[in-house]
C-alpha positions in Angstrom: -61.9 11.6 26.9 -65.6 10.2 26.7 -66.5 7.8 24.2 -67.1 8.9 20.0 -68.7 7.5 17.3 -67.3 7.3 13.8 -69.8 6.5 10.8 -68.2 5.9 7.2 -68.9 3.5 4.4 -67.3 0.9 5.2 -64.5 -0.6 8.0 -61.3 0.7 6.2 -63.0 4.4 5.9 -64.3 4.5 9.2 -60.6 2.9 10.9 -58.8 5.6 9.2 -61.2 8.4 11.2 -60.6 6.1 14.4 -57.0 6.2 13.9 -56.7 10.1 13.0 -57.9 11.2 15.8 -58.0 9.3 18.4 -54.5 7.5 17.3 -52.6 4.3 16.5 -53.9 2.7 19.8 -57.4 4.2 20.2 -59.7 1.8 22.1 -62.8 0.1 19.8 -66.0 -0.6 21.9 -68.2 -1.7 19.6 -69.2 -1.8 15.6 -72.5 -2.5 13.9 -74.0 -1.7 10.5 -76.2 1.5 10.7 -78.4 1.4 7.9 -76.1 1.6 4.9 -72.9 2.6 6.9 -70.9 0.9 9.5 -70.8 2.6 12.8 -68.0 2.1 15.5 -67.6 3.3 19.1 -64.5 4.1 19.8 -62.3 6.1 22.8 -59.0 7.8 23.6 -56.6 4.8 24.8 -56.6 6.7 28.7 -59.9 5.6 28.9 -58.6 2.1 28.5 -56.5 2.9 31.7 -59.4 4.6 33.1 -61.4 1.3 32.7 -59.4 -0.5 34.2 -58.5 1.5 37.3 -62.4 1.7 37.7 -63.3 -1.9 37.5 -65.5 -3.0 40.5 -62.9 -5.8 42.2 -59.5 -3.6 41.2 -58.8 -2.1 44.5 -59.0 -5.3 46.3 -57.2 -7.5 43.4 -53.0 -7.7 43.7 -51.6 -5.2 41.3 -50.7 -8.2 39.1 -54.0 -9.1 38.7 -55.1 -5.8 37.7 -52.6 -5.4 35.2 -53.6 -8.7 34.4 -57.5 -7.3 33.1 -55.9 -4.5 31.6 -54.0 -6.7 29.7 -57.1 -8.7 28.0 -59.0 -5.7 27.4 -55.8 -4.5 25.3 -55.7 -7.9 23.7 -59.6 -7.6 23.0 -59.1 -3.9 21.1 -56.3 -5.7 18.9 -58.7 -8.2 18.3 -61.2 -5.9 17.8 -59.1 -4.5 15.0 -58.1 -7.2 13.4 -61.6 -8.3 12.9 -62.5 -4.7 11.3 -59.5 -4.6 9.2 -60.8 -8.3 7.7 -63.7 -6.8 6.8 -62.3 -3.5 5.1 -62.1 -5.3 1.7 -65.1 -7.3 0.3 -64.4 -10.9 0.3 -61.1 -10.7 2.5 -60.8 -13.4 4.6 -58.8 -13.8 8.0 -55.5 -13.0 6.2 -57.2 -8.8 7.3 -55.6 -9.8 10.1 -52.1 -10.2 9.0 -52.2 -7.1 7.0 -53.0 -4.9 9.9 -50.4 -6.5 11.9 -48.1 -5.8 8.7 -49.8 -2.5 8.5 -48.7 -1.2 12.3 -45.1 -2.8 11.6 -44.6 -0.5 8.8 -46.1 2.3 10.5 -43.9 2.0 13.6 -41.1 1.4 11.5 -41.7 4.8 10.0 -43.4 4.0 6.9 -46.2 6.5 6.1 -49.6 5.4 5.7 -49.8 5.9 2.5 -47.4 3.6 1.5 -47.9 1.1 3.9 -51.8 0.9 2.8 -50.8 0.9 -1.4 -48.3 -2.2 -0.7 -50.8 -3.8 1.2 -54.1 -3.2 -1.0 -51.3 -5.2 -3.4 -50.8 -8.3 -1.1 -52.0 -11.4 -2.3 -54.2 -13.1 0.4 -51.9 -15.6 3.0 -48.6 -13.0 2.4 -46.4 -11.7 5.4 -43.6 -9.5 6.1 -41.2 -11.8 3.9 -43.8 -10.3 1.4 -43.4 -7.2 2.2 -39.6 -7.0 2.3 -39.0 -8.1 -1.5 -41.5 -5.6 -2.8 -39.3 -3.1 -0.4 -36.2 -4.3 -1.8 -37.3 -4.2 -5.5 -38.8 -0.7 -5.2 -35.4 0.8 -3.0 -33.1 2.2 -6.4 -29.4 2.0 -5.6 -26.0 2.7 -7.6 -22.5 1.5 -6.7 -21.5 5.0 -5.8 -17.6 4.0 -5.7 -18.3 3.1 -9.7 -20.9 5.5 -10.5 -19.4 8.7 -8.8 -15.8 7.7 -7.3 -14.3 5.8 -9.8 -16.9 8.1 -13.3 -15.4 11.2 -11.9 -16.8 14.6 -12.4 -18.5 17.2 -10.4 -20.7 17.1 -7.6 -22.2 19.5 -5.5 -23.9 18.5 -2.3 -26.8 20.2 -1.1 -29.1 19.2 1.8 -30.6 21.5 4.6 -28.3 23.0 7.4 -26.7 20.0 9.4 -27.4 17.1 7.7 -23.6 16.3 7.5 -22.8 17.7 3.6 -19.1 18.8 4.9 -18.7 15.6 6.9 -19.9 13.8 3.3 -17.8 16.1 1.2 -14.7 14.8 3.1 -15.8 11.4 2.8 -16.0 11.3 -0.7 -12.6 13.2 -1.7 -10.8 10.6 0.8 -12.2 7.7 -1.2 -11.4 9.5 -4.6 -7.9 10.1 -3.0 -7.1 6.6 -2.1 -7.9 5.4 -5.8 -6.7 8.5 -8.1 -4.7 10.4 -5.5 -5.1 14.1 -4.5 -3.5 16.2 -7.1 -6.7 14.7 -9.0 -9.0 15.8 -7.0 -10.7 19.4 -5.8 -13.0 20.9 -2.9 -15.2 23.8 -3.4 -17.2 25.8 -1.1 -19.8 28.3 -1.9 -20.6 28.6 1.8 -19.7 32.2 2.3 -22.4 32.9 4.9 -22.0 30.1 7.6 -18.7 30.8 10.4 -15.9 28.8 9.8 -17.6 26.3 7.1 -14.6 27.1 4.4 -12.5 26.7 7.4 -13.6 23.4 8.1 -13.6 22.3 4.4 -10.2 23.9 4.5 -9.1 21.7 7.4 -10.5 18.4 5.7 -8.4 19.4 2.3 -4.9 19.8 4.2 -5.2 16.1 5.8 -6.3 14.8 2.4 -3.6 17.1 0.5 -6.2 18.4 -2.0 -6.8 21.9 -3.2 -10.0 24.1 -1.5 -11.7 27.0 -3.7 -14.3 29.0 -2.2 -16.8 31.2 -4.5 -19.0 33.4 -4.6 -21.6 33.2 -7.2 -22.2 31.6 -10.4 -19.8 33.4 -12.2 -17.0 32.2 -10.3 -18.1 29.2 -9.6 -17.8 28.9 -14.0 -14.5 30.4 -13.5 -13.2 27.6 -10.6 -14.6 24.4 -12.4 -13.1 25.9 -16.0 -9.6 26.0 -13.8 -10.3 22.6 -12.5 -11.9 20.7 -15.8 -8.3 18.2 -15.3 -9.5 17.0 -12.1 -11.0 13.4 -11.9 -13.3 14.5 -9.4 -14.4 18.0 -8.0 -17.0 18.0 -4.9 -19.1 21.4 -3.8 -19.4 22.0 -0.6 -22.8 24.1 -0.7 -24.3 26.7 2.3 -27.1 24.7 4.7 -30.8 26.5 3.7 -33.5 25.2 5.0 -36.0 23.9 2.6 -38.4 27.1 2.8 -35.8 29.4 2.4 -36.0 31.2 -1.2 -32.1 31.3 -1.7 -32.5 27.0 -2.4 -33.8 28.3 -5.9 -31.2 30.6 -6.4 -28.7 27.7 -5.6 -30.0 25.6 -7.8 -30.2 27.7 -10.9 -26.3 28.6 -9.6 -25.6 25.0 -10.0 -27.8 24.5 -13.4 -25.9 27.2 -15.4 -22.4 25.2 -14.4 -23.9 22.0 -15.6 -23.4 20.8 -12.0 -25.1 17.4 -10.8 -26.3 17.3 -7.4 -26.5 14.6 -4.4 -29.3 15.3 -2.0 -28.3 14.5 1.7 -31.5 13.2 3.6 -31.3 13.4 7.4 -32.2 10.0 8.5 -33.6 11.1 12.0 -35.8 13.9 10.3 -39.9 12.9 10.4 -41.5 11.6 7.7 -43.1 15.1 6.8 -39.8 17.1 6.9 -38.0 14.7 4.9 -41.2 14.8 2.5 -40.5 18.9 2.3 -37.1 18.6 1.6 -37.4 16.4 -1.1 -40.0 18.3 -2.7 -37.9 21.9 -2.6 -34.5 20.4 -3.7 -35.0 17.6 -6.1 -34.7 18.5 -9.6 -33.5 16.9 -12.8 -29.9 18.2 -11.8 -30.1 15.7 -8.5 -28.2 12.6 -9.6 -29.7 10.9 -6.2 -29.5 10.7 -2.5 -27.2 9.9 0.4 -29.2 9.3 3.6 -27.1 10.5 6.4 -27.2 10.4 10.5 -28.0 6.9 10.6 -26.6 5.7 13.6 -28.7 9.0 15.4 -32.3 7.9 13.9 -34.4 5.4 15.5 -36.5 3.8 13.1 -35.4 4.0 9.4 -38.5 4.1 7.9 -39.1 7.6 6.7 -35.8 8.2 4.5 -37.2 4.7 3.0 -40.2 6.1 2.7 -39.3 9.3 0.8 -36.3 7.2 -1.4 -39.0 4.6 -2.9 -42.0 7.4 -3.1 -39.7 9.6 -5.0 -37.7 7.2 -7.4 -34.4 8.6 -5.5 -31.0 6.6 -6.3 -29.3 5.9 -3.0 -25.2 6.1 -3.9 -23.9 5.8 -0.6 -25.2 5.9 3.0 -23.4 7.3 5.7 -23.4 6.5 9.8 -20.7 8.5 12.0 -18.3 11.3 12.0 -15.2 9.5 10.9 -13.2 10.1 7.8 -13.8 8.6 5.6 -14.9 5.2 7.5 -18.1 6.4 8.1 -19.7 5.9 4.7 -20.7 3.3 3.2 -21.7 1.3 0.0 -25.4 0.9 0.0 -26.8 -2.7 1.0 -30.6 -2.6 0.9 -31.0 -6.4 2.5 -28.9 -5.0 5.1 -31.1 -1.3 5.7 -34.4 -3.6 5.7 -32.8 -5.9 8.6 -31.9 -2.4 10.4 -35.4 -0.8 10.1 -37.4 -4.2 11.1 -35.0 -5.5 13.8 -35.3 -2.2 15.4 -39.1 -2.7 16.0 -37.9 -5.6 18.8 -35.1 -3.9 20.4 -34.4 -0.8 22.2 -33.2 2.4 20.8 -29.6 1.8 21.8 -29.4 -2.1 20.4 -30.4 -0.5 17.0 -27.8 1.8 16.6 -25.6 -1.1 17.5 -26.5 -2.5 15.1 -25.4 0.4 12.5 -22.3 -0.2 13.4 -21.8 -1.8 10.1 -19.3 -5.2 10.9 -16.6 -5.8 8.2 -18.1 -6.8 4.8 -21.3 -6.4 6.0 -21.9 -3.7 3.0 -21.4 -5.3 0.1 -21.7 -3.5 -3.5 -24.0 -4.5 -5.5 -25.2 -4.1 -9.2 -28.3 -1.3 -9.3 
């Protein structure tokens, strides 16, 4: 791809054209001030390989010399960017440079841009990641969801697209509520009539635990199962997978409205940051008593669930990281998340879901 040039108002404006279309990594040649704008020169990072495959002395130099030049000219385009990012505010001074560096940290964490530039356009001047972390942890909402749903009792239905783990989660909850209260106090429902074998599967998790299973149909007998069950400590709904564009999530959630049930969303911690975005904005409603981000040990980078959970004001009650039950969730430690996402940005893919293996007391409970 040949070289472009991007013209804006100033550095910030004309970095965020840079990086939309050419990318995170896109090569800077040049800037100058063009009349009342800035102007910068700018290519698609295979030119920087280009470059340096084309350099006059390459084919004669050792490879490691040649990796060598292409080495300084990345270092010069980091540079480059650093610089730029200095300038974007009036008055900034060389701490532009940290908050770039913060700035791609966040991103390649997962963050979204959006956030990541609003914390930083906060950050007091000489401020790092340690920074960055507290106003993370202060804006991450949590509940003790052993106290708030396991030991408060009541009825939960929860809802989530297809495969996020809401029958996995179901189990995990009634085996927690079983330990404490035992299992003639406690109920499964299912109003998953259309997927094969889901009330099967619910089924199977009730005969281990020793709990009763009801299936329903609709809202009506849903009314009719919960009036039967109004003794029970603690009744959890089992609903049918939809995807967030499918029209039947309305028609679930006025189900659950006229039956006065509260909901927990299940957030799919491996989903993008725009999926994750969708599904928030169909299912949350003032009947969603908060969140459970799920699949952690699958995802990568932590980031986007974060992202969505602080964005949206969404109370994290538990977070869950395998397929066993019910050892698989967990009580929510955001120190602990925040070491998870960042660490992960130094270690392979495989290290970091080693490290979501969650050692003994590592989760502790804490107030919300």
């Amino acid at each position: 791809m040949s070289m472009k040039t991007f013209l804006g108002a100033n550095s910030r404006e004309v970095l965020r054209q840079v990086r939309a279309e050419l990318g995170e990594d896109a090569v800077i040649l040049s800037n100058r001030k063009a009349g009342e704008q800035v102007e910068i020169v700018a290519a698609h990072p295979a030119l920087l390989k280009k470059m340096g495959q084309s350099l006059p002395a390459a084919p004669s130099q050792p490879a490691g010399q040649s990796h060598g030049m292409m080495g300084e000219l990345r270092a010069l385009h980091d540079q480059l960017l650093d610089r730029l990012s200095a300038l974007a505010k009036p008055g900034a001074n060389t701490g532009g440079a940290s908050a770039v560096r913060i700035q791609r940290s966040l991103m390649k964490a997962g963050f979204g841009q959006a956030l990541a530039e609003q914390m930083l356009e906060r950050m007091p001047e000489n401020a790092g990641l340690d920074w960055v972390l507290k106003v993370l942890e202060r804006n991450l909402r949590y509940r003790a969801g052993d106290e708030e749903i396991v030991q408060n009792g009541g009825v939960y239905a929860l809802v989530g697209p297809t495969g996020v783990g809401k029958t996995t989660t179901t189990a995990k909850l009634a085996a927690r509520a079983v330990v404490r209260f035992g299992p003639e106090r406690v109920a499964l429902v299912s109003t998953d009539s259309y997927r094969v074998g889901a009330f099967e599967q619910l089924r199977i998790y009730g005969k281990i635990l020793g709990v009763s299973v009801h299936s329903v149909r609709d809202a009506a007998d849903l009314q009719l199962t919960l009036s039967a069950l109004k003794q029970k400590h603690l009744v959890l709904i089992d609903t049918m997978g939809m995807g967030q564009r499918d029209s039947r999530v309305m028609d679930q959630a006025a189900m659950l409205d006229a039956c006065g049930v509260r909901r927990l969303l299940l957030l799919n911690a491996t989903s993008n940051l725009r999926t994750l975005e969708d599904v928030v904005r169909v299912y949350r409603s003032p009947g969603v008593a908060g969140c459970i981000p799920t699949k952690l040990d699958e995802s990568v980078s932590l980031g986007g669930v974060l992202d969505v959970v602080i964005r949206h004001k969404l109370v994290m009650h538990f977070i869950a990281n395998g397929q066993r039950v019910p050892e698989d969730l967990h009580e929510v430690s955001i120190p602990y998340l925040l070491r998870c996402t960042f660490d992960s940005l130094d270690t392979t893919a495989h290290a970091a879901h080693d490290a979501l293996e969650f050692p003994q007391g590592a989760l502790a409970a804490h107030a919300g």
